[in-house]
PDB file with SEQRES, HELIX, SHEET and CRYST1 records, atoms N, CA, C and O in Angstrom:
SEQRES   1 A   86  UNK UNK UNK UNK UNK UNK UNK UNK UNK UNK UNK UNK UNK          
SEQRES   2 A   86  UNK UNK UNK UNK UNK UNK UNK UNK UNK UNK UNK UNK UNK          
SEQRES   3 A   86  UNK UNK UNK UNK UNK UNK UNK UNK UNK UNK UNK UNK UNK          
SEQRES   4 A   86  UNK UNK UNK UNK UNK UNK UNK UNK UNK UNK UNK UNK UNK          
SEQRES   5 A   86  UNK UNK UNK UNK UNK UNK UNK UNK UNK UNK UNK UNK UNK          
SEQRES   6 A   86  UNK UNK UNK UNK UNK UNK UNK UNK UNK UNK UNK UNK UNK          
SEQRES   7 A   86  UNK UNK UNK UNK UNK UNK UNK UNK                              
HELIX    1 AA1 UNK A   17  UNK A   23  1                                   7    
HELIX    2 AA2 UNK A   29  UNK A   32  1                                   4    
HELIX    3 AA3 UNK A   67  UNK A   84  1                                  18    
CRYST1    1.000    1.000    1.000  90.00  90.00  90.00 P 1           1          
ATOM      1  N   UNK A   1      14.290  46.933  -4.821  1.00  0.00           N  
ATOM      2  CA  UNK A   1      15.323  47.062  -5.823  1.00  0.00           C  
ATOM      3  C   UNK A   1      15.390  45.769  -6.626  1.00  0.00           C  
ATOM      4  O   UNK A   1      15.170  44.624  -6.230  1.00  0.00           O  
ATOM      5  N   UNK A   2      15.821  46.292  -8.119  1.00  0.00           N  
ATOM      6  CA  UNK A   2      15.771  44.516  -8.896  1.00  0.00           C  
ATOM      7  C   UNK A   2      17.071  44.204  -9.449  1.00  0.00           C  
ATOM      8  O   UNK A   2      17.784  45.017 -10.037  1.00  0.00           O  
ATOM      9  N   UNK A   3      17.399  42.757  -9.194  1.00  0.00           N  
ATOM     10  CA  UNK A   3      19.053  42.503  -9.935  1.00  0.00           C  
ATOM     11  C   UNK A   3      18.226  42.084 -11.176  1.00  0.00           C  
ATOM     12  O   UNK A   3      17.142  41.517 -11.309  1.00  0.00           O  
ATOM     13  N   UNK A   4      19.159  42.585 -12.043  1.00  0.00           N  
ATOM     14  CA  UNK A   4      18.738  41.843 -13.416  1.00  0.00           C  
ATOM     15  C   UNK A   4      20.178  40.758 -13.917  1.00  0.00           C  
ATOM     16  O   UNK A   4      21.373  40.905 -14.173  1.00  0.00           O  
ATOM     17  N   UNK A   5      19.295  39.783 -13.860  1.00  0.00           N  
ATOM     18  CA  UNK A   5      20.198  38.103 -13.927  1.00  0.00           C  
ATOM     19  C   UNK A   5      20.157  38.278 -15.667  1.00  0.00           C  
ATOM     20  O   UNK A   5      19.224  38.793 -16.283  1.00  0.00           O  
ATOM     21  N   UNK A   6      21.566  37.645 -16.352  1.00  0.00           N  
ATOM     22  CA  UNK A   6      21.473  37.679 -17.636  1.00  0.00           C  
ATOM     23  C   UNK A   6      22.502  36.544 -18.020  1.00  0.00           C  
ATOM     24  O   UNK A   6      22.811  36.381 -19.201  1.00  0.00           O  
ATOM     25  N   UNK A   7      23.082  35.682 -16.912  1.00  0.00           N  
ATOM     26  CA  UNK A   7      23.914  35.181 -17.067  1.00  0.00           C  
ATOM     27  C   UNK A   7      23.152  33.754 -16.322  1.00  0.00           C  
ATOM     28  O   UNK A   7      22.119  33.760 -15.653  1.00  0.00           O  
ATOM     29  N   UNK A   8      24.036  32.537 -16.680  1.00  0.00           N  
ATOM     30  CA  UNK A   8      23.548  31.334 -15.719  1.00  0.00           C  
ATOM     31  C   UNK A   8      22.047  30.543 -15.913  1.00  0.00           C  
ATOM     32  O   UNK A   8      21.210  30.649 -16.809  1.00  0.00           O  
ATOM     33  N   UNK A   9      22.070  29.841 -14.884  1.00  0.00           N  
ATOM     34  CA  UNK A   9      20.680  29.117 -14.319  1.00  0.00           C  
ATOM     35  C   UNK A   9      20.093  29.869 -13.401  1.00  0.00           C  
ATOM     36  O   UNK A   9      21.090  30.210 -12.765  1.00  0.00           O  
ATOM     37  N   UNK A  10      19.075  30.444 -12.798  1.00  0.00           N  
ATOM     38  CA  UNK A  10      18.600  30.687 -11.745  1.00  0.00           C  
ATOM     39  C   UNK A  10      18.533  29.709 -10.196  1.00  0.00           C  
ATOM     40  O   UNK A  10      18.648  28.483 -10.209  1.00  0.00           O  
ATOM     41  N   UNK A  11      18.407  30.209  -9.414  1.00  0.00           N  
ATOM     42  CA  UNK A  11      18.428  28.871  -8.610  1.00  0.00           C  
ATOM     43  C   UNK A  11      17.074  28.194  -7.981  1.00  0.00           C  
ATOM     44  O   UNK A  11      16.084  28.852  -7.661  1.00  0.00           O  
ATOM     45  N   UNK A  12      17.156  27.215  -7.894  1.00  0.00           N  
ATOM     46  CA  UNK A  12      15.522  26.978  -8.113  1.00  0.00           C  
ATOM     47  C   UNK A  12      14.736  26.959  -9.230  1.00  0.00           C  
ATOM     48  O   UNK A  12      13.544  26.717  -9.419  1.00  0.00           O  
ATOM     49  N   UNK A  13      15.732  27.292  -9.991  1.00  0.00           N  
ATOM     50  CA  UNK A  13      14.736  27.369 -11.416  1.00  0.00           C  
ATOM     51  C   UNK A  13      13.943  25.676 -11.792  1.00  0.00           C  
ATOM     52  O   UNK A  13      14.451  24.573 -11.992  1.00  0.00           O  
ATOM     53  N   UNK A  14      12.280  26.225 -11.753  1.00  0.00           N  
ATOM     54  CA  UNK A  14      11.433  24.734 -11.831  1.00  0.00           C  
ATOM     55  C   UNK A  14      11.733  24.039 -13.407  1.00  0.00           C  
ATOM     56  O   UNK A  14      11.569  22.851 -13.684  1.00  0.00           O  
ATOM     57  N   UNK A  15      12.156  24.988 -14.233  1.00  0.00           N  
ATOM     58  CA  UNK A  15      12.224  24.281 -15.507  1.00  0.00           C  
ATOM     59  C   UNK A  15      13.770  22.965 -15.636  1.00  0.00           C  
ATOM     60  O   UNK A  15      14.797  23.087 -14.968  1.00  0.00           O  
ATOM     61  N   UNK A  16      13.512  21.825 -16.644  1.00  0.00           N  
ATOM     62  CA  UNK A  16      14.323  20.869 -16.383  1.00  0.00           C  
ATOM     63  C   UNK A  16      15.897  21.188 -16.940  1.00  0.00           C  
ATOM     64  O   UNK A  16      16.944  20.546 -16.864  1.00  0.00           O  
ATOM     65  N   UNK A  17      15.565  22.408 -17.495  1.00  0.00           N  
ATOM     66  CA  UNK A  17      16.817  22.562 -17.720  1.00  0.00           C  
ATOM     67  C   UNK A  17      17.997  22.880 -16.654  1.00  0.00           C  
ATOM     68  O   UNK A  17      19.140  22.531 -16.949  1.00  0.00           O  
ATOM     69  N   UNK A  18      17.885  23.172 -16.102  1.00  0.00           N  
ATOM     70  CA  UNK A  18      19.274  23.875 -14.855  1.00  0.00           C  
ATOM     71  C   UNK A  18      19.935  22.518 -14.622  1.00  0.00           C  
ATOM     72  O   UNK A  18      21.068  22.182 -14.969  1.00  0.00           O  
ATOM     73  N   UNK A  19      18.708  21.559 -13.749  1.00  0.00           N  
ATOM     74  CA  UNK A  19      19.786  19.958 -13.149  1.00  0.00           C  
ATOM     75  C   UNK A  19      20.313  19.760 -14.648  1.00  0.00           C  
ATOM     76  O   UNK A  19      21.517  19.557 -14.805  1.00  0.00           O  
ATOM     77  N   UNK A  20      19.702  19.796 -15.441  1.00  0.00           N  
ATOM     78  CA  UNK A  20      20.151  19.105 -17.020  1.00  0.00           C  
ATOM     79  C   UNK A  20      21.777  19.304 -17.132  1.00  0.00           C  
ATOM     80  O   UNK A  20      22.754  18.558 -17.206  1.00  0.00           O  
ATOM     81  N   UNK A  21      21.491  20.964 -17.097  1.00  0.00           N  
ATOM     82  CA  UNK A  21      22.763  21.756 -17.683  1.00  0.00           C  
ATOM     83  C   UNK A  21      23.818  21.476 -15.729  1.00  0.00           C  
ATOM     84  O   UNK A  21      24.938  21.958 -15.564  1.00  0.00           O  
ATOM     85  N   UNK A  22      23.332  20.934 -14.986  1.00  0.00           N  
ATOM     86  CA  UNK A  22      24.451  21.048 -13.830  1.00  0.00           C  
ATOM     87  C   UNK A  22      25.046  19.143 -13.820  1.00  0.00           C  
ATOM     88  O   UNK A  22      26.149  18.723 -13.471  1.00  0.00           O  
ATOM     89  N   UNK A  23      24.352  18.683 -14.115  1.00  0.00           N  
ATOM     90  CA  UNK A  23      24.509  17.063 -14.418  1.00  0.00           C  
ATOM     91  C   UNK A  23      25.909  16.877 -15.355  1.00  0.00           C  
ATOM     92  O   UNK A  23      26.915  16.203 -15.140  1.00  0.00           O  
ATOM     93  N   UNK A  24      25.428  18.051 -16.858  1.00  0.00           N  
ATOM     94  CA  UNK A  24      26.385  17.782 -17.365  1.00  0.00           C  
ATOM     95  C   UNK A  24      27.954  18.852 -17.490  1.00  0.00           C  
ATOM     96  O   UNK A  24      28.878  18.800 -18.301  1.00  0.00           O  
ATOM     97  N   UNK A  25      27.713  19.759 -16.315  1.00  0.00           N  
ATOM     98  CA  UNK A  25      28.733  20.295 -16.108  1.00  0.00           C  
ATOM     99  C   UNK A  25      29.334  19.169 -15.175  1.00  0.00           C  
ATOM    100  O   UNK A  25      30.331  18.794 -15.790  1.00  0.00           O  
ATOM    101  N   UNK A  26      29.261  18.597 -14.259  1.00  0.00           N  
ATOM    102  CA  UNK A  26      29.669  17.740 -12.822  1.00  0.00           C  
ATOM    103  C   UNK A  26      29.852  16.007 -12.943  1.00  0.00           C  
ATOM    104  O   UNK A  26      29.947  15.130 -12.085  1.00  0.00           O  
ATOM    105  N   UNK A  27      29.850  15.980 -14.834  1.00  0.00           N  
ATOM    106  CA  UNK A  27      29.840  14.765 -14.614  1.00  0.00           C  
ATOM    107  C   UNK A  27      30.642  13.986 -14.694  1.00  0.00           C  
ATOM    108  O   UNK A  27      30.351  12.790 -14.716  1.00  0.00           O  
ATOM    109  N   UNK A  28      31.989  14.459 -14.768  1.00  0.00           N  
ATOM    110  CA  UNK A  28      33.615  13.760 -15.012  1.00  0.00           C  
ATOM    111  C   UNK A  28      33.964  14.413 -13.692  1.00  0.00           C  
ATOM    112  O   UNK A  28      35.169  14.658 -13.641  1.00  0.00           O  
ATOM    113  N   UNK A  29      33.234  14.808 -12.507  1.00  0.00           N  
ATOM    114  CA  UNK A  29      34.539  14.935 -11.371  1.00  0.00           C  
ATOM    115  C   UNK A  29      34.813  14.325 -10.373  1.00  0.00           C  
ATOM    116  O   UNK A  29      35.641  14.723  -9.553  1.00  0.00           O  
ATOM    117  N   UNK A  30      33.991  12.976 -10.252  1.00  0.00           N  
ATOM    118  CA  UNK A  30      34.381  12.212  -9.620  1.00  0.00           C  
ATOM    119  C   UNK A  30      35.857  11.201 -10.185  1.00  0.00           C  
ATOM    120  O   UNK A  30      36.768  10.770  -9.477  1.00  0.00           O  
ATOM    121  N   UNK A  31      35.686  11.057 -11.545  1.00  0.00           N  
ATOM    122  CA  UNK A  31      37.187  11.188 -11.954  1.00  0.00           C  
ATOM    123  C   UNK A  31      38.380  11.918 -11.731  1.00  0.00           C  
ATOM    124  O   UNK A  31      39.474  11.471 -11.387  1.00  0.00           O  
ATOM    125  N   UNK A  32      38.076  13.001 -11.948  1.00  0.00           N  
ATOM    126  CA  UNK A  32      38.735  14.317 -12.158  1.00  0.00           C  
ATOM    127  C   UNK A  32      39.515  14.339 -10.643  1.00  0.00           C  
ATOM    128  O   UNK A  32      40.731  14.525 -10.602  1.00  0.00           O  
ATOM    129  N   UNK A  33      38.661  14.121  -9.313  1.00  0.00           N  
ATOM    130  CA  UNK A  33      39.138  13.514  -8.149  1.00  0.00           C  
ATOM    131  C   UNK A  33      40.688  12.717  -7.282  1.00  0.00           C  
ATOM    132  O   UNK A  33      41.311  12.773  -6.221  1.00  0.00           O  
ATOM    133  N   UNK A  34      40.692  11.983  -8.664  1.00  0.00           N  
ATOM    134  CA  UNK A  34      41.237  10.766  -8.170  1.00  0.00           C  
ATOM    135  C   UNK A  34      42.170  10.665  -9.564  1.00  0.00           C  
ATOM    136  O   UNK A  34      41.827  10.209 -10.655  1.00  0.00           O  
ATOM    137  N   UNK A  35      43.271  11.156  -9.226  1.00  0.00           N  
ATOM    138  CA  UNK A  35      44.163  11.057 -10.179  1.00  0.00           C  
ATOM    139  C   UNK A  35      45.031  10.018 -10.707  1.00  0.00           C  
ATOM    140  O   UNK A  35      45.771   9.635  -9.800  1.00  0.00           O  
ATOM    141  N   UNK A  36      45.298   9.269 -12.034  1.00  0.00           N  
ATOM    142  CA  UNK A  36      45.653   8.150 -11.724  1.00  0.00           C  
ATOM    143  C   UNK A  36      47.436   8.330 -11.763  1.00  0.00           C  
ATOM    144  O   UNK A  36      48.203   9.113 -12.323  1.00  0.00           O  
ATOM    145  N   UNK A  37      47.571   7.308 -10.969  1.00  0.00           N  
ATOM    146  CA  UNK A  37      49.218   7.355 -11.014  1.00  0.00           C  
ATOM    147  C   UNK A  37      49.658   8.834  -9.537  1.00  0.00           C  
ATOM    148  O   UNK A  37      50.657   9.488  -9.240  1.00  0.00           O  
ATOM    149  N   UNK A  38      48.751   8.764  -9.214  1.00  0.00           N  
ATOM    150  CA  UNK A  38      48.907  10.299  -7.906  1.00  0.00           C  
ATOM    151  C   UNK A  38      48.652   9.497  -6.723  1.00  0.00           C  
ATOM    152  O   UNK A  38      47.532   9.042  -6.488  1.00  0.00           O  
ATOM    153  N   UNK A  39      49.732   9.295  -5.916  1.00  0.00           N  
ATOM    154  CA  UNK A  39      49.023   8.765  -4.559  1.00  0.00           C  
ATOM    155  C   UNK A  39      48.462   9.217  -3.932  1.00  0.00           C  
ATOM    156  O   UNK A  39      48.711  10.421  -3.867  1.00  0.00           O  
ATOM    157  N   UNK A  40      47.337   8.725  -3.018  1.00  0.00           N  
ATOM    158  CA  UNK A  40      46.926   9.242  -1.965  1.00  0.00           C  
ATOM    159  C   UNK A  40      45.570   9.454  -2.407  1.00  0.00           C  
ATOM    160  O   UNK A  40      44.774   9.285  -1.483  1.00  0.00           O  
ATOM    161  N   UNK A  41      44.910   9.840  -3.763  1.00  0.00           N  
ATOM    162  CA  UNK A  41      43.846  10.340  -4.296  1.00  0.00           C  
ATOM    163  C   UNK A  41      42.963   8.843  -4.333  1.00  0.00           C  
ATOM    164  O   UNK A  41      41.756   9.046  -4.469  1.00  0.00           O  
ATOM    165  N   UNK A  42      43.212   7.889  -4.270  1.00  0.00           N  
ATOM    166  CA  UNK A  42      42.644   6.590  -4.565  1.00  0.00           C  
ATOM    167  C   UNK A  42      41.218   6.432  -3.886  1.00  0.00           C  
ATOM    168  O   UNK A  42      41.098   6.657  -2.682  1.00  0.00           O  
ATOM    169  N   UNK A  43      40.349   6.117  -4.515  1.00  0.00           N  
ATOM    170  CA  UNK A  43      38.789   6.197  -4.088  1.00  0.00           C  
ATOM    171  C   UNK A  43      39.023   5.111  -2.172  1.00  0.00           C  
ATOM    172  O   UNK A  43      39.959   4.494  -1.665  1.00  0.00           O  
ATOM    173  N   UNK A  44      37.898   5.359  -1.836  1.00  0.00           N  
ATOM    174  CA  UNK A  44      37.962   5.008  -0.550  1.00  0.00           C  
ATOM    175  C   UNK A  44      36.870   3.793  -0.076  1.00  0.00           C  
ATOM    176  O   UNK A  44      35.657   3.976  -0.173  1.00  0.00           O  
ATOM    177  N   UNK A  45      37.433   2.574   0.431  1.00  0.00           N  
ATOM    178  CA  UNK A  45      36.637   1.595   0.432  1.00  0.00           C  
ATOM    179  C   UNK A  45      35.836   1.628   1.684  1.00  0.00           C  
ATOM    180  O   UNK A  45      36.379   1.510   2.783  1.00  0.00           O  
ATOM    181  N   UNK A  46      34.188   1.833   1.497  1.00  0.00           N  
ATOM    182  CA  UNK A  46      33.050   1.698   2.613  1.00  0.00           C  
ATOM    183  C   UNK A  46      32.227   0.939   2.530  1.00  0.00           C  
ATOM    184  O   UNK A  46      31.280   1.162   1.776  1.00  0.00           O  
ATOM    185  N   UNK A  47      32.310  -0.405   3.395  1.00  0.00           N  
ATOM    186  CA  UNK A  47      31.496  -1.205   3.447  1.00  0.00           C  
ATOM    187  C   UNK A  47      31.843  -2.265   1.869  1.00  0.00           C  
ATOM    188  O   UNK A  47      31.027  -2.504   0.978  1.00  0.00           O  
ATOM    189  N   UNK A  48      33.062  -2.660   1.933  1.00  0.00           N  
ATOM    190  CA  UNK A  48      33.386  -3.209   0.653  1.00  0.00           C  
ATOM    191  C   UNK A  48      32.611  -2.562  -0.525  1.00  0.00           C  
ATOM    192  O   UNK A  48      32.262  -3.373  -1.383  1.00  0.00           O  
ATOM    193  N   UNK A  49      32.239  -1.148  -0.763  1.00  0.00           N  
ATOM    194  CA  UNK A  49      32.387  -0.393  -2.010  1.00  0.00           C  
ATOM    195  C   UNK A  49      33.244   0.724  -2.095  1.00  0.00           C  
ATOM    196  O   UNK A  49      33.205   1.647  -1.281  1.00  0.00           O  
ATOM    197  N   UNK A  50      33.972   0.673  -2.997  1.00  0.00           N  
ATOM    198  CA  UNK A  50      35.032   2.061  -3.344  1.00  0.00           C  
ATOM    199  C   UNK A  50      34.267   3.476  -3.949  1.00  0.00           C  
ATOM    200  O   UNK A  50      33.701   3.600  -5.035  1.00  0.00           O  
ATOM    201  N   UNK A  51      34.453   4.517  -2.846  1.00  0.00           N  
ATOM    202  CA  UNK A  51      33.709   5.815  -3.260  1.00  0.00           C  
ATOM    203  C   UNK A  51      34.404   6.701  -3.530  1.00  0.00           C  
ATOM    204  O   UNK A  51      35.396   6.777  -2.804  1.00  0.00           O  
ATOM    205  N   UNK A  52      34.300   7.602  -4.454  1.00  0.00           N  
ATOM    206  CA  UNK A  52      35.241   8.386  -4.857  1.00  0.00           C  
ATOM    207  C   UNK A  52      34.617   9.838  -4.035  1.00  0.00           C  
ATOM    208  O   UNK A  52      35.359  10.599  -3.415  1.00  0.00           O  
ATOM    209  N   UNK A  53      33.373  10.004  -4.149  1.00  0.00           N  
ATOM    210  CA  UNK A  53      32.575  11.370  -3.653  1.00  0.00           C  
ATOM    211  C   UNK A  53      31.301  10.763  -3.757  1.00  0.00           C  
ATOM    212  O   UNK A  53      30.841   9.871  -4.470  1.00  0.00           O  
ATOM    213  N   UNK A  54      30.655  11.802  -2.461  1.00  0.00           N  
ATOM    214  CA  UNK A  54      29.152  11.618  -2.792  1.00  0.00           C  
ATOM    215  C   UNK A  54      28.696  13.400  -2.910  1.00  0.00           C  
ATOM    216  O   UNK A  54      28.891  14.323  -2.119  1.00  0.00           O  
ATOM    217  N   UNK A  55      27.984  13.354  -4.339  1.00  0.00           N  
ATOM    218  CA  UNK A  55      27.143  14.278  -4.709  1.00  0.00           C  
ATOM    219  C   UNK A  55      25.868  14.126  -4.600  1.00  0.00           C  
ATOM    220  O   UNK A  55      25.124  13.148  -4.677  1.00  0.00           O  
ATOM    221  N   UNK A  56      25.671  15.571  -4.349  1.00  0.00           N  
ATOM    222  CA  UNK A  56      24.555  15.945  -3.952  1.00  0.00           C  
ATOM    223  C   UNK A  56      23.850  17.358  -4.238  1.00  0.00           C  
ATOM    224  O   UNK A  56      24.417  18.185  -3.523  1.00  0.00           O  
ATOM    225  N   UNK A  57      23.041  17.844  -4.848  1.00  0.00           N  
ATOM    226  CA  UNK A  57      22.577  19.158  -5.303  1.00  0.00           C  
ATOM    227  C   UNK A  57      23.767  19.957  -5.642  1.00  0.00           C  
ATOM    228  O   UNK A  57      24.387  19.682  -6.670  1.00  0.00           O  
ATOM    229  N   UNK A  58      24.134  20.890  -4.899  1.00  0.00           N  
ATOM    230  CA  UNK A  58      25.879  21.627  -5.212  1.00  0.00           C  
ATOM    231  C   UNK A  58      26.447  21.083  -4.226  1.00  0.00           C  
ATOM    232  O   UNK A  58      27.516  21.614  -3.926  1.00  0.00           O  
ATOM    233  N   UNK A  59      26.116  20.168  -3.568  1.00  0.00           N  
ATOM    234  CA  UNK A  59      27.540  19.556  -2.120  1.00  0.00           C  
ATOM    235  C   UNK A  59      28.297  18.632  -3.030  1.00  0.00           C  
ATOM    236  O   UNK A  59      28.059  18.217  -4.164  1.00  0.00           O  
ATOM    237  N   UNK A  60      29.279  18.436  -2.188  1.00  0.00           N  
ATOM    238  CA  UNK A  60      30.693  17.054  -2.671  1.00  0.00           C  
ATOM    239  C   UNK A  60      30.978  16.822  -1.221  1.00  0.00           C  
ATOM    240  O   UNK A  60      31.102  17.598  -0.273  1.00  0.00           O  
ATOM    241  N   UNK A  61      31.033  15.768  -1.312  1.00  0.00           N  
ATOM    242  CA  UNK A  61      31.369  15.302   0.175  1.00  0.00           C  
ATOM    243  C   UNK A  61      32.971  14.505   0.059  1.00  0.00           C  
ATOM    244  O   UNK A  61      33.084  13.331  -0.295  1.00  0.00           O  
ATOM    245  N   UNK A  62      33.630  15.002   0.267  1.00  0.00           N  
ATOM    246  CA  UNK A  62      35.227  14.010  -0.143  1.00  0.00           C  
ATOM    247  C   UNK A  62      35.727  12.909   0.917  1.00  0.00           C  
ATOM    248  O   UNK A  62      35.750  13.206   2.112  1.00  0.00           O  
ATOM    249  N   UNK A  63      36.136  11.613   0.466  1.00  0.00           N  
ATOM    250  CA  UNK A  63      36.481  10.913   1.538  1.00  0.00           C  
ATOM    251  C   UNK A  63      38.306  10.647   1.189  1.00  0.00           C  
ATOM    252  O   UNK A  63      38.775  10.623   0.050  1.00  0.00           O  
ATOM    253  N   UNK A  64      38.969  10.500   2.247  1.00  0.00           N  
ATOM    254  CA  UNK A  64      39.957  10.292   2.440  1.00  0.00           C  
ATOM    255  C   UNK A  64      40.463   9.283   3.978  1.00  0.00           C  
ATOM    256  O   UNK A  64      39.768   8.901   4.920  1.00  0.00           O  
ATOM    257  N   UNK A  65      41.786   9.118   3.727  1.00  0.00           N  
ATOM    258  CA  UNK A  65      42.308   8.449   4.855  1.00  0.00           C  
ATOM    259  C   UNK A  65      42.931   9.158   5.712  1.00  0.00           C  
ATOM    260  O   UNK A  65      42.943   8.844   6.902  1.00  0.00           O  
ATOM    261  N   UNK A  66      43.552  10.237   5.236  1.00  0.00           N  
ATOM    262  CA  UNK A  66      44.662  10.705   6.400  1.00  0.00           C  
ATOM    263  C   UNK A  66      44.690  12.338   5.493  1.00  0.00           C  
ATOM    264  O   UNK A  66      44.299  12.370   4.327  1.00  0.00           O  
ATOM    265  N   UNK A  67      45.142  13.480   6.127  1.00  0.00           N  
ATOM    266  CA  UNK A  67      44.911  15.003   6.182  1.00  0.00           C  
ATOM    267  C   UNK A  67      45.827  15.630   4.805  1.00  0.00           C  
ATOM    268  O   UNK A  67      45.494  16.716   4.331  1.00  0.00           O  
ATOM    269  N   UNK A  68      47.087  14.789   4.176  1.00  0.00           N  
ATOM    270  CA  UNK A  68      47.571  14.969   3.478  1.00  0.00           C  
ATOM    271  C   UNK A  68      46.904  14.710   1.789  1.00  0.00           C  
ATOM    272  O   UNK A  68      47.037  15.316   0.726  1.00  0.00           O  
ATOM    273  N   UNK A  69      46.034  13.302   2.291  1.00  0.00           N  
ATOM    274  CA  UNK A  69      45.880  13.141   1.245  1.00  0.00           C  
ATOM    275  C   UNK A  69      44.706  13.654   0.958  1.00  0.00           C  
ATOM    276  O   UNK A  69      44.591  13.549  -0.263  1.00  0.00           O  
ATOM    277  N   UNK A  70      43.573  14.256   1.494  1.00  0.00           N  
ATOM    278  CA  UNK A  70      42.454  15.287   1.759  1.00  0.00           C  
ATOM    279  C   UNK A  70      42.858  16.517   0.999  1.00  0.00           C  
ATOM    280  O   UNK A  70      42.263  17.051   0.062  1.00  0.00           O  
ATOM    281  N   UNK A  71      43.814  16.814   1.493  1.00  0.00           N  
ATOM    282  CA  UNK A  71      44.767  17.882   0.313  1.00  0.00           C  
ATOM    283  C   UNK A  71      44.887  17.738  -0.882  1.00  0.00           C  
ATOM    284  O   UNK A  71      44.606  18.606  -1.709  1.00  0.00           O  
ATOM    285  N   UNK A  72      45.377  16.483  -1.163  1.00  0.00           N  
ATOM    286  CA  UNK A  72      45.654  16.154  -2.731  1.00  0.00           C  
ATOM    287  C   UNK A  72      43.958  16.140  -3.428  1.00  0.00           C  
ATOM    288  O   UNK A  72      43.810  16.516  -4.591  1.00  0.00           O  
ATOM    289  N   UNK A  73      42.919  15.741  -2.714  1.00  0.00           N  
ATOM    290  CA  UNK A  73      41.780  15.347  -3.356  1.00  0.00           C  
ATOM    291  C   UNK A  73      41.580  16.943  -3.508  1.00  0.00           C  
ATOM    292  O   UNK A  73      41.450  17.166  -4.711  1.00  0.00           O  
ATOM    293  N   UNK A  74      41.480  18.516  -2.530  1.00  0.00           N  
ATOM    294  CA  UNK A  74      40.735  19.588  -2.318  1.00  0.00           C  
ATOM    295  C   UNK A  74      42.089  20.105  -4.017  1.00  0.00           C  
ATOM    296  O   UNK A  74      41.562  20.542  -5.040  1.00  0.00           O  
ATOM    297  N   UNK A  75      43.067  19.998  -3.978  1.00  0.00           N  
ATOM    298  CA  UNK A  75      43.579  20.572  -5.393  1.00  0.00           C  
ATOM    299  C   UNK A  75      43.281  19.552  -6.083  1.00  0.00           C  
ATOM    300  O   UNK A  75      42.390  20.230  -6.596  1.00  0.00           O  
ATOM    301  N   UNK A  76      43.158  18.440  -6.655  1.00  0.00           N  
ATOM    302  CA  UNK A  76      42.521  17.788  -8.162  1.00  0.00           C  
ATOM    303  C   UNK A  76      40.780  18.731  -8.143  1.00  0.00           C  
ATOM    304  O   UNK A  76      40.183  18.833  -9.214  1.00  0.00           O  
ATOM    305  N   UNK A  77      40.235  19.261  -7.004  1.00  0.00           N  
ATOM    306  CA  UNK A  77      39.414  19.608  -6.965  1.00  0.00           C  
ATOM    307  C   UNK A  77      39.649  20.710  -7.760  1.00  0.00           C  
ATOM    308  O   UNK A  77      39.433  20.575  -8.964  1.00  0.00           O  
ATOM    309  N   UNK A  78      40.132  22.002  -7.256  1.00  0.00           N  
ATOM    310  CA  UNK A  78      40.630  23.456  -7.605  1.00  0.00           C  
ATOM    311  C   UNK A  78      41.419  22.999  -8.817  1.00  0.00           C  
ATOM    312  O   UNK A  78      40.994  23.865  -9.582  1.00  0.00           O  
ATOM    313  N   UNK A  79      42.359  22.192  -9.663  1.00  0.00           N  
ATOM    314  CA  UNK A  79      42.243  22.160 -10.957  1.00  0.00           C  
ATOM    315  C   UNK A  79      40.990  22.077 -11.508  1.00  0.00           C  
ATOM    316  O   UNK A  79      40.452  22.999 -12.122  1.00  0.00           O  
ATOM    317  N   UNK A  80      40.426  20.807 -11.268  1.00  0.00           N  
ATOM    318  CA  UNK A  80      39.013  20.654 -11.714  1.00  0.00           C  
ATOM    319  C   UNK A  80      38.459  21.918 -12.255  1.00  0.00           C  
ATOM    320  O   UNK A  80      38.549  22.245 -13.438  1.00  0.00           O  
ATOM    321  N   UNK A  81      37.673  22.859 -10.993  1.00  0.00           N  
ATOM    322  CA  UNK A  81      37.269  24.041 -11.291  1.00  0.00           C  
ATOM    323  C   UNK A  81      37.870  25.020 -12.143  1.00  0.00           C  
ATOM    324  O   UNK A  81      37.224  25.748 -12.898  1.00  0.00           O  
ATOM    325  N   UNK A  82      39.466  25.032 -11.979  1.00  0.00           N  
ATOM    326  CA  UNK A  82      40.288  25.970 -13.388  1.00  0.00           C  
ATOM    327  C   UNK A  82      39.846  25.435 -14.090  1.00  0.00           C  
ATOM    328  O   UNK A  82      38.843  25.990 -14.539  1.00  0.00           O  
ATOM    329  N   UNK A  83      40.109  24.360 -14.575  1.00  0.00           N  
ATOM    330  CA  UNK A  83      40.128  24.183 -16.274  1.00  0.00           C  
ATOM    331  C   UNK A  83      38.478  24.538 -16.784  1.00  0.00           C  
ATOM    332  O   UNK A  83      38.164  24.806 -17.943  1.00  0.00           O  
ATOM    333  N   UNK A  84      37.591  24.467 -15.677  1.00  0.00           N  
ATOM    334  CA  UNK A  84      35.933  24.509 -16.220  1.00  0.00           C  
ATOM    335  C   UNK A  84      35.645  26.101 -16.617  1.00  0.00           C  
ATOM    336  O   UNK A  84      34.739  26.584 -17.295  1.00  0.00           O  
ATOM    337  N   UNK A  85      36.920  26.816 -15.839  1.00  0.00           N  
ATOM    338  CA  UNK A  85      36.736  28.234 -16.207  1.00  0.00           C  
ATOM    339  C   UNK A  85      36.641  28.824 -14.691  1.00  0.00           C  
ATOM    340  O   UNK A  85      36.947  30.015 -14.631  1.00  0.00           O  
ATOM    341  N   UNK A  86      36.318  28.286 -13.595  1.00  0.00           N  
ATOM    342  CA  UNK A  86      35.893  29.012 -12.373  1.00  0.00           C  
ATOM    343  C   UNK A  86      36.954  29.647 -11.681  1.00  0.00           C  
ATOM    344  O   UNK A  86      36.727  30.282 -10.650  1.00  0.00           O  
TER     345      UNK A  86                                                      
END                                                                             
């Protein structure tokens, strides 16, 4: 049986466009993260560098201090995604 794709990137797709077009969908959310004037969202210091997220292909890896404020980072997240349309 065949899906017919008419929408999107494919995955895996070898041509340079897909990372192109996913680079520049993903590239304000490590901002987008860390809200300013919002406690608790404040990037996280490892090894005397402050990380906000580590990306990776479609992963986000979020760092936090304590379970509340893990919360605040997973909704700046889920705005994030509203406003992109998702």
């Amino acid at each position: 049986m065949r899906f017919v794709e008419n929408r999107g990137v494919k995955q895996g797709d070898p041509g340079p466009l897909g990372p192109r077009l996913f680079n520049i969908f993903i590239k304000d959310l490590p901002e987008a993260l860390h809200v300013q004037g919002l406690r608790g969202t404040d990037p996280v210091s490892i090894a005397n560098t402050l990380v906000r997220c580590l990306l990776y292909a479609d992963d986000v890896l979020l760092f936090s201090t304590t379970v509340v404020d893990l919360q605040r980072h997973l909704d700046a997240l889920g705005d994030y995604i509203a406003r992109l349309g998702g």
